[in-house]
N, CA, C and O atoms as a GROMACS GRO file, in nm:
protein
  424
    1UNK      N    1   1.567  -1.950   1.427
    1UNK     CA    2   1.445  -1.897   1.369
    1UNK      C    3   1.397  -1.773   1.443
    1UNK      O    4   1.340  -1.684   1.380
    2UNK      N    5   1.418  -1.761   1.579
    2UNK     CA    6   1.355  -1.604   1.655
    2UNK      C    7   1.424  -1.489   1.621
    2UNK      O    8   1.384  -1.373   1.613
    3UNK      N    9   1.552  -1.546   1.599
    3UNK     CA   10   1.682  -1.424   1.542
    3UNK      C   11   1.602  -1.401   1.461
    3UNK      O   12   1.536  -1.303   1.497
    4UNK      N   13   1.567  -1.444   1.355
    4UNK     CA   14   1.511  -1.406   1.201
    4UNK      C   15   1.388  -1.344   1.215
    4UNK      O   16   1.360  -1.231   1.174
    5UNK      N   17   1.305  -1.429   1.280
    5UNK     CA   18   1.178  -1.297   1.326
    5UNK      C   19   1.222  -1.206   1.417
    5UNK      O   20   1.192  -1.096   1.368
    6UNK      N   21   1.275  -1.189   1.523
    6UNK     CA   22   1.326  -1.087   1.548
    6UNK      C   23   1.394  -0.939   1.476
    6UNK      O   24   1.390  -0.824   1.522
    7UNK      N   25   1.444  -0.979   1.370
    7UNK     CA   26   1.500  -0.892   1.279
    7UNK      C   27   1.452  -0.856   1.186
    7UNK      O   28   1.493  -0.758   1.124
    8UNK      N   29   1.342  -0.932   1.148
    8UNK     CA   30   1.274  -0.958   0.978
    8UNK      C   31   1.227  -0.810   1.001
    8UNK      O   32   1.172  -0.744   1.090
    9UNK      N   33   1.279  -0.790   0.863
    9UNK     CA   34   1.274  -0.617   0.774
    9UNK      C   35   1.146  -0.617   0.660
    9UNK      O   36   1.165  -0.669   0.550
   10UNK      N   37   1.042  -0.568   0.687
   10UNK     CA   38   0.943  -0.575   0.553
   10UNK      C   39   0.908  -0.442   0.487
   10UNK      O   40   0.865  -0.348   0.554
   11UNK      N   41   0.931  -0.431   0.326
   11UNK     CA   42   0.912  -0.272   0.297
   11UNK      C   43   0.846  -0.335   0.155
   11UNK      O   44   0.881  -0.419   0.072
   12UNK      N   45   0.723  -0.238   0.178
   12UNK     CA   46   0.638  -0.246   0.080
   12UNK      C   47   0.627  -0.134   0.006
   12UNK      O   48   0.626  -0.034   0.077
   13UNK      N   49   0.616  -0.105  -0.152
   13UNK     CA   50   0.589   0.051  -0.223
   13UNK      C   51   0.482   0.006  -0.332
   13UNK      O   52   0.468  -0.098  -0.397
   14UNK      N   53   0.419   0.119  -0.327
   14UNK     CA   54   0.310   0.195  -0.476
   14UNK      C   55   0.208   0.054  -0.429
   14UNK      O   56   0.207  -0.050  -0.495
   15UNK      N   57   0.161   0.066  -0.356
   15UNK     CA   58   0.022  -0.040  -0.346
   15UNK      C   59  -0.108   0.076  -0.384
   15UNK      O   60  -0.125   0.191  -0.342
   16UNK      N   61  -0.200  -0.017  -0.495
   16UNK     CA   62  -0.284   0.043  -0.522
   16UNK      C   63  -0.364  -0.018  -0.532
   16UNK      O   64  -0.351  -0.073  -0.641
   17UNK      N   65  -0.522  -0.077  -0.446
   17UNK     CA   66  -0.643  -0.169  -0.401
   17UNK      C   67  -0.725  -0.064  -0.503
   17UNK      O   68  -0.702   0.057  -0.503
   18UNK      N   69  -0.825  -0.127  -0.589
   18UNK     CA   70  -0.926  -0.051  -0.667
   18UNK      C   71  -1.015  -0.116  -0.700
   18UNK      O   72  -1.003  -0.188  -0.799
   19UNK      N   73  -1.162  -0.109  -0.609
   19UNK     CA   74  -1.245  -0.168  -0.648
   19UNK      C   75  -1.354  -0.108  -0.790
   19UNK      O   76  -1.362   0.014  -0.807
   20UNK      N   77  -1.411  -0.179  -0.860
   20UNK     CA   78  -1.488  -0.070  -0.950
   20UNK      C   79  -1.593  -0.167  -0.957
   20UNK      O   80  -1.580  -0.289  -0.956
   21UNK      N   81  -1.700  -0.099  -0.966
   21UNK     CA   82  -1.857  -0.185  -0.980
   21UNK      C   83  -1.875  -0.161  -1.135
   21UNK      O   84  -1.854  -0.067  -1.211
   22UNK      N   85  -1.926  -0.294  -1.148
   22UNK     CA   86  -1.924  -0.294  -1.307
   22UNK      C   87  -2.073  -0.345  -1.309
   22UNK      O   88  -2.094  -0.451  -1.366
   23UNK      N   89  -2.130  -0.306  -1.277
   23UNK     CA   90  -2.291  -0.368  -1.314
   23UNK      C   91  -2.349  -0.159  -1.266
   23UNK      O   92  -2.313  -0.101  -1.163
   24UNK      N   93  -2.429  -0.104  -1.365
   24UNK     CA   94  -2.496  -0.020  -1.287
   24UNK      C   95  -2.643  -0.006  -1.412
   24UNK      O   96  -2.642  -0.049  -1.528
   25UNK      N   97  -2.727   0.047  -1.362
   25UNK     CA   98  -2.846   0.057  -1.415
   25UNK      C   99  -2.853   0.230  -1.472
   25UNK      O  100  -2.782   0.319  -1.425
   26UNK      N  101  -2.959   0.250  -1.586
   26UNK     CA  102  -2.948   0.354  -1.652
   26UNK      C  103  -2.995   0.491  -1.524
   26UNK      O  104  -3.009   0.609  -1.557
   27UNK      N  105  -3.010   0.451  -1.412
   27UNK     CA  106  -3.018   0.563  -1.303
   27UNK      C  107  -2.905   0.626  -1.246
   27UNK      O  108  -2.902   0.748  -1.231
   28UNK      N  109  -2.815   0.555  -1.214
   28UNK     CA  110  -2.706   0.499  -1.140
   28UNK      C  111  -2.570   0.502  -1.172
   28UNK      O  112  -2.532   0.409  -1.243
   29UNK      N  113  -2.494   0.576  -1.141
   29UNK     CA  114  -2.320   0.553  -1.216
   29UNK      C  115  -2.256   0.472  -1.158
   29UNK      O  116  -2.269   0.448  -1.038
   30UNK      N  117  -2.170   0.414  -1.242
   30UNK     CA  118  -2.054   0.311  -1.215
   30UNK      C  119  -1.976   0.435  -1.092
   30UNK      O  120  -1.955   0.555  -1.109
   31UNK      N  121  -1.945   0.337  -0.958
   31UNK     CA  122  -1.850   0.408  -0.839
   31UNK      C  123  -1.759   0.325  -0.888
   31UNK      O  124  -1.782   0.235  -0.969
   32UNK      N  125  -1.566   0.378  -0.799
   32UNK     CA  126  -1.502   0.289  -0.695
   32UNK      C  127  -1.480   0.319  -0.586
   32UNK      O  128  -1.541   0.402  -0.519
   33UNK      N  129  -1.364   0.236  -0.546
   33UNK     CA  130  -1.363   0.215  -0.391
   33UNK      C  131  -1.203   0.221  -0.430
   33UNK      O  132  -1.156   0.178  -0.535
   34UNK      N  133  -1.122   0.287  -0.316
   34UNK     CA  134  -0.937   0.275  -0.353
   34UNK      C  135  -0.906   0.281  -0.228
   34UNK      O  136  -0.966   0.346  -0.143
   35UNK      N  137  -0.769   0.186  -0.205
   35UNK     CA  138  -0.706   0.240  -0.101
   35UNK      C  139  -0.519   0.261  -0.165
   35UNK      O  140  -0.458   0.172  -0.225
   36UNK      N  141  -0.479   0.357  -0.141
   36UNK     CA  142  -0.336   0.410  -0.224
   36UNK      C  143  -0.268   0.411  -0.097
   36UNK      O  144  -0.316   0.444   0.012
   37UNK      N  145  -0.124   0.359  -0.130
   37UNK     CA  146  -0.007   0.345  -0.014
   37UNK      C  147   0.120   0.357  -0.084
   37UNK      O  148   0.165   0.267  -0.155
   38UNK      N  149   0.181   0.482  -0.060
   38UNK     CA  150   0.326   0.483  -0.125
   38UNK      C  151   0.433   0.400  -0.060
   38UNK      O  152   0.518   0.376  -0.147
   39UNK      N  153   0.470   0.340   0.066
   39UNK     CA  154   0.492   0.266   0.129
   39UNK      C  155   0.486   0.249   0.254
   39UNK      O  156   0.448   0.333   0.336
   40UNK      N  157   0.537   0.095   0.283
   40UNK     CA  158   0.513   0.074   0.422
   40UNK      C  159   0.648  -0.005   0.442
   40UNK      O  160   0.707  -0.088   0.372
   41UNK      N  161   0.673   0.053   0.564
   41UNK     CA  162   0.801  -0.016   0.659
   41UNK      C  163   0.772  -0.082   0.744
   41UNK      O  164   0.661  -0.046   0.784
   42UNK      N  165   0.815  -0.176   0.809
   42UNK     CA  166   0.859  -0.227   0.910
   42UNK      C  167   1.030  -0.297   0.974
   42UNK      O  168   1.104  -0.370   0.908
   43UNK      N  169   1.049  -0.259   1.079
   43UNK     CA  170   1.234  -0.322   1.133
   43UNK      C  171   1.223  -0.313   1.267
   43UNK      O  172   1.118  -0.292   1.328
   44UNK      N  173   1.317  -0.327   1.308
   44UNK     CA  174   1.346  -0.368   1.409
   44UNK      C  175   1.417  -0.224   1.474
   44UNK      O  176   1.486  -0.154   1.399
   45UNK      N  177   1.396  -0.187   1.612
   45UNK     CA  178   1.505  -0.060   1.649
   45UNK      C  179   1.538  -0.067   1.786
   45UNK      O  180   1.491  -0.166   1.841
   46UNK      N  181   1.608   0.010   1.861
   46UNK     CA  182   1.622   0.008   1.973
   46UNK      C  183   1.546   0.121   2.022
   46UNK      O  184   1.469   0.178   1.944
   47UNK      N  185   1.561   0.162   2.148
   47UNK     CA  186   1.527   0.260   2.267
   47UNK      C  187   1.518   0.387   2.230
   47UNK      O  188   1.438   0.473   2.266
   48UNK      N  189   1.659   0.394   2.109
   48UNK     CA  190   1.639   0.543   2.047
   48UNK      C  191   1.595   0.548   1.921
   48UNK      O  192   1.615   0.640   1.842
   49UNK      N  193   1.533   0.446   1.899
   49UNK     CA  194   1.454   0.478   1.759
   49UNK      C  195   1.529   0.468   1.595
   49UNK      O  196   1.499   0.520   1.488
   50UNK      N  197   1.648   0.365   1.641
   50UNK     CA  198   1.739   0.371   1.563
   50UNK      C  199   1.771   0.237   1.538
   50UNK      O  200   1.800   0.159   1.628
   51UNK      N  201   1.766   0.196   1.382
   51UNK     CA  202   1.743   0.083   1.340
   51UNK      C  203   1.864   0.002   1.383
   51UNK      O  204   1.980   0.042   1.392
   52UNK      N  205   1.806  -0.139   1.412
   52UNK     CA  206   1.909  -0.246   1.485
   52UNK      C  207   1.900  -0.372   1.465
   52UNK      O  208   1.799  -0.420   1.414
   53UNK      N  209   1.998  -0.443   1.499
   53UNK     CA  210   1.989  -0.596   1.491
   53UNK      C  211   1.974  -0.628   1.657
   53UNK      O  212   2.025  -0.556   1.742
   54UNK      N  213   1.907  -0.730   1.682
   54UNK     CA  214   1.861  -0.750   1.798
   54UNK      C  215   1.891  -0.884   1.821
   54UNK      O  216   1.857  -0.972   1.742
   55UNK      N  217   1.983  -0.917   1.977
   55UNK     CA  218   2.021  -1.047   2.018
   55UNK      C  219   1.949  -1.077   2.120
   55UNK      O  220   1.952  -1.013   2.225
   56UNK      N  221   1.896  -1.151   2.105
   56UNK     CA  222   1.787  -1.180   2.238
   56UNK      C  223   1.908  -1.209   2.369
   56UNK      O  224   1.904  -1.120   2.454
   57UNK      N  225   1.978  -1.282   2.387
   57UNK     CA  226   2.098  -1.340   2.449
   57UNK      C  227   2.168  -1.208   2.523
   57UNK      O  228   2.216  -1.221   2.635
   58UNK      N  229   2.170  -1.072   2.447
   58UNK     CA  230   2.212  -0.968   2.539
   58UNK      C  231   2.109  -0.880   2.594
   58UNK      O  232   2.135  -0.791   2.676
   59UNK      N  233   1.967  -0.912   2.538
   59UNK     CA  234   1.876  -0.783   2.564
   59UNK      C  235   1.745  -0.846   2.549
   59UNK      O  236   1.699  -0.873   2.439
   60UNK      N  237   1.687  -0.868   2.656
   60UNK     CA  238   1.557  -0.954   2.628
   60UNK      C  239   1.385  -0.854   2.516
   60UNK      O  240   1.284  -0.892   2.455
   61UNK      N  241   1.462  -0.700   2.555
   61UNK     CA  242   1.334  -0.635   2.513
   61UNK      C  243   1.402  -0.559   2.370
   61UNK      O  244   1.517  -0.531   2.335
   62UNK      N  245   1.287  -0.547   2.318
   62UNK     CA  246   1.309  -0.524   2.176
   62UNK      C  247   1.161  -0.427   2.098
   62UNK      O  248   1.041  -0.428   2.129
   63UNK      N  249   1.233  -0.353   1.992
   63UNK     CA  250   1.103  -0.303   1.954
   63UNK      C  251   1.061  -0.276   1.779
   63UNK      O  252   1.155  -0.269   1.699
   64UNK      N  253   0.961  -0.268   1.745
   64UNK     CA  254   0.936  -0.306   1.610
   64UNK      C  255   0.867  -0.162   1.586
   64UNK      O  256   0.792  -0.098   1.660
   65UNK      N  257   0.922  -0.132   1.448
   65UNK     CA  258   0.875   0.026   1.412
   65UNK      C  259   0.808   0.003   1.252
   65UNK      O  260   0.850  -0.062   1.156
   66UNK      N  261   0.698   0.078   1.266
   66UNK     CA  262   0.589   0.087   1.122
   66UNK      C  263   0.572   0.219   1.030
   66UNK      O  264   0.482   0.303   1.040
   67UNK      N  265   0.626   0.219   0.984
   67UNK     CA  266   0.648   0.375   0.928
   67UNK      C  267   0.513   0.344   0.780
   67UNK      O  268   0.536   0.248   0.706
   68UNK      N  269   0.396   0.422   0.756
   68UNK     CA  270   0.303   0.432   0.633
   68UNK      C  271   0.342   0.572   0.536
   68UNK      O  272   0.330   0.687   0.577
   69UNK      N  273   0.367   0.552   0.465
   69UNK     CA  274   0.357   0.690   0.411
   69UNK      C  275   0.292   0.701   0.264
   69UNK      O  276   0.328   0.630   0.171
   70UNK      N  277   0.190   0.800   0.257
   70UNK     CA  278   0.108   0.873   0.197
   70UNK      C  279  -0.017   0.742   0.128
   70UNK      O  280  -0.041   0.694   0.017
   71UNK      N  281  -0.071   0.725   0.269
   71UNK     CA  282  -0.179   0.647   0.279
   71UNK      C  283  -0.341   0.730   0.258
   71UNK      O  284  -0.395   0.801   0.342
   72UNK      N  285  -0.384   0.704   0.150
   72UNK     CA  286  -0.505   0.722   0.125
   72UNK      C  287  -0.626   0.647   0.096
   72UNK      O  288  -0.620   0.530   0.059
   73UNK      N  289  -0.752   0.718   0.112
   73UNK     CA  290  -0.899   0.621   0.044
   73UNK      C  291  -0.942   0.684  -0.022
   73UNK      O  292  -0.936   0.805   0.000
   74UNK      N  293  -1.009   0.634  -0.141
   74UNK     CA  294  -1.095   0.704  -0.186
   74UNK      C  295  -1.222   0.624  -0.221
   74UNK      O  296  -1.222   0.501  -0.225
   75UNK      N  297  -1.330   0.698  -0.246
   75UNK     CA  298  -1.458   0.654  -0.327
   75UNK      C  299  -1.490   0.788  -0.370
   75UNK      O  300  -1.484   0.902  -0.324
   76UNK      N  301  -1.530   0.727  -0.481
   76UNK     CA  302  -1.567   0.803  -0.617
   76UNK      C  303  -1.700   0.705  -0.640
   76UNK      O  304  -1.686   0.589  -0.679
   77UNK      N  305  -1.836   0.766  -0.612
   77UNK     CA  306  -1.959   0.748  -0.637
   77UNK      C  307  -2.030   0.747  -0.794
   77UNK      O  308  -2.139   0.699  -0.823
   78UNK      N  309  -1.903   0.834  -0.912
   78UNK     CA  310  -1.926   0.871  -1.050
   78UNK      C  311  -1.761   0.884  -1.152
   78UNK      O  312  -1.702   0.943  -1.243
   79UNK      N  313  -1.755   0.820  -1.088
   79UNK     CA  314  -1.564   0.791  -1.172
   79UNK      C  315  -1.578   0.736  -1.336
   79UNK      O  316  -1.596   0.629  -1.393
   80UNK      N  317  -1.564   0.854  -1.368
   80UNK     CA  318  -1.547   0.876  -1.493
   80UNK      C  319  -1.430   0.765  -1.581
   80UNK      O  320  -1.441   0.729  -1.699
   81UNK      N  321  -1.353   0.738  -1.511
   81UNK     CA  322  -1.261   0.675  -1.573
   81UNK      C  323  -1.238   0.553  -1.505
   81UNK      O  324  -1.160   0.527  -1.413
   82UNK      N  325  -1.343   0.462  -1.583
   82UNK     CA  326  -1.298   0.271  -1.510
   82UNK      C  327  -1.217   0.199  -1.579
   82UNK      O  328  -1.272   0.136  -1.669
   83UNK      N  329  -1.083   0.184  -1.567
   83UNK     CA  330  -0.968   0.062  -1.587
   83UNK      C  331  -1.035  -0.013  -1.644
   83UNK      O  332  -1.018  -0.008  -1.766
   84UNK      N  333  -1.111  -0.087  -1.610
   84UNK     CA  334  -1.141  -0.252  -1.656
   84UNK      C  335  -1.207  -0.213  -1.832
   84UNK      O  336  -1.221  -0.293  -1.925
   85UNK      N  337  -1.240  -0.052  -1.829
   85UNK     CA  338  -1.322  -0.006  -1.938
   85UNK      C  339  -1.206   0.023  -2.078
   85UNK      O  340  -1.224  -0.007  -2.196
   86UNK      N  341  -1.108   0.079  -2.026
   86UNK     CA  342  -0.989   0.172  -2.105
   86UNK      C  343  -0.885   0.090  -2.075
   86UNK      O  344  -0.780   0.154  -2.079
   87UNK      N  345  -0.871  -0.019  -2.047
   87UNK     CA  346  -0.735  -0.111  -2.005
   87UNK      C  347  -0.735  -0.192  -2.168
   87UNK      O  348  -0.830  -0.234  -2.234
   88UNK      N  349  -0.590  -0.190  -2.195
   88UNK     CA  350  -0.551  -0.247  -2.355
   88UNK      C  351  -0.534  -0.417  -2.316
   88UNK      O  352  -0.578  -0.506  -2.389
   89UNK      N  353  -0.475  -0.437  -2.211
   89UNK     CA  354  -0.428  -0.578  -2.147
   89UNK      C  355  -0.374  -0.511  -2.016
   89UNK      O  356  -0.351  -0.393  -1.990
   90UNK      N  357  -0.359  -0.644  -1.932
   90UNK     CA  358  -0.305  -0.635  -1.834
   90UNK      C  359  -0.199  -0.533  -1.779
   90UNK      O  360  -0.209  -0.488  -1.664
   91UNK      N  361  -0.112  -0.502  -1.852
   91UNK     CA  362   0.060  -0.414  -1.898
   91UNK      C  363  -0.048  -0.296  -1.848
   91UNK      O  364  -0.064  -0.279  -1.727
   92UNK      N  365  -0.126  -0.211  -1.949
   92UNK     CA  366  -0.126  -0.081  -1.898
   92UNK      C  367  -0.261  -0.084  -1.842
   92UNK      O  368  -0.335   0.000  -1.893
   93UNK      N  369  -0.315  -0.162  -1.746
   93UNK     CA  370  -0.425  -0.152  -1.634
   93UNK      C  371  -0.291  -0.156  -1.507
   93UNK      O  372  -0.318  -0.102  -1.400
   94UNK      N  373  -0.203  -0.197  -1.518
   94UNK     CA  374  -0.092  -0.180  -1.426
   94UNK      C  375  -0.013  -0.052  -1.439
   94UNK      O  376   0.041  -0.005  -1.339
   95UNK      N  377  -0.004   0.007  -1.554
   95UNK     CA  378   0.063   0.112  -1.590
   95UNK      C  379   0.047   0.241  -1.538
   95UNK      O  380   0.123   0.334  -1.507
   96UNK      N  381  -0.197   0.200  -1.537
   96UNK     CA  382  -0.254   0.336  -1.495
   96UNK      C  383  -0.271   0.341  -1.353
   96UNK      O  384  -0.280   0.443  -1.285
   97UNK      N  385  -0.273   0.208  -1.310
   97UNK     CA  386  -0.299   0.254  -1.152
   97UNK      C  387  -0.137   0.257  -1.096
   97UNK      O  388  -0.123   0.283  -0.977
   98UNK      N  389  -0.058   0.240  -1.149
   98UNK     CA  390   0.092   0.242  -1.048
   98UNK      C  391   0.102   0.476  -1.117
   98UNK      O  392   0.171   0.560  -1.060
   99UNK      N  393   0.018   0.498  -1.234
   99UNK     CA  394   0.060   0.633  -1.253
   99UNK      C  395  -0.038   0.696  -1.151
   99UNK      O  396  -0.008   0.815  -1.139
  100UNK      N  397  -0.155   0.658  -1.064
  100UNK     CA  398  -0.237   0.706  -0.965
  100UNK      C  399  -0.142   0.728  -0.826
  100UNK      O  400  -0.114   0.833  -0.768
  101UNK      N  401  -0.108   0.608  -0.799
  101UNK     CA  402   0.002   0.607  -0.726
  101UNK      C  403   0.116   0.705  -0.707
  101UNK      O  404   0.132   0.770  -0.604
  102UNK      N  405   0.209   0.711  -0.837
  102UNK     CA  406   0.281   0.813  -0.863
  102UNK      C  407   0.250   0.946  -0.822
  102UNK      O  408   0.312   1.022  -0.748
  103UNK      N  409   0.114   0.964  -0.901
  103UNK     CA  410   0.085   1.150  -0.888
  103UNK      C  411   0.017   1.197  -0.804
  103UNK      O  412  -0.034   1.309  -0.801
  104UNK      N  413   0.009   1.094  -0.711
  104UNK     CA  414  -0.072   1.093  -0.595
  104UNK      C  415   0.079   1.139  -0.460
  104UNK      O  416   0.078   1.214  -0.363
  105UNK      N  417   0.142   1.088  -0.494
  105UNK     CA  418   0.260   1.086  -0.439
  105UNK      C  419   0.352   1.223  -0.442
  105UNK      O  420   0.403   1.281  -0.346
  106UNK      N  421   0.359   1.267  -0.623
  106UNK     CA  422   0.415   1.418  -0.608
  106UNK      C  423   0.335   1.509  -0.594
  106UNK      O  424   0.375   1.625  -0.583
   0.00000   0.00000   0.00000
């Protein structure tokens, strides 16, 4: 079992967190809240930074590498465009935030 945590590889892509307030009063605009992540790494490497399998039995020290890339937040205080408002079903409320993701990305 330590071999396996030792080695365990985790890679995550297109995460997109979107909060939206759905209650607002005739003063007041509907905000959200986002956090966008094109991905995230994690593995295992050695000394030079170069991905590895690791035996505890030959090498007691070991090191774990986190790579984020194109990590953002946003809030939008007057977001014109709320999902939960313009979503047909489930399919394309997934469709529009994985295309936020996307063009956020190129």
């Amino acid at each position: 079992m330590v071999k396996v945590m030792d080695n365990l590889q985790i890679t995550i892509t297109k995460v997109h967190f979107r909060m939206e307030e759905t209650v607002a009063t005739a003063d007041t605009k509907q905000s959200t809240f986002g956090i966008l992540m094109h991905s995230l790494k994690i593995n295992t490497v050695d000394k030079d930074d170069s991905e590895t399998f690791h035996d505890r039995e030959k090498n007691s020290n070991f090191f774990k590498k986190l790579v984020m890339d194109g990590l953002a937040v946003y809030l939008n205080p007057a977001d014109p465009l709320l999902i939960h408002k313009v979503m047909k079903d489930k399919k394309h409320a997934q469709d529009l935030m994985e295309s936020a993701v996307t063009s956020y990305k190129n």
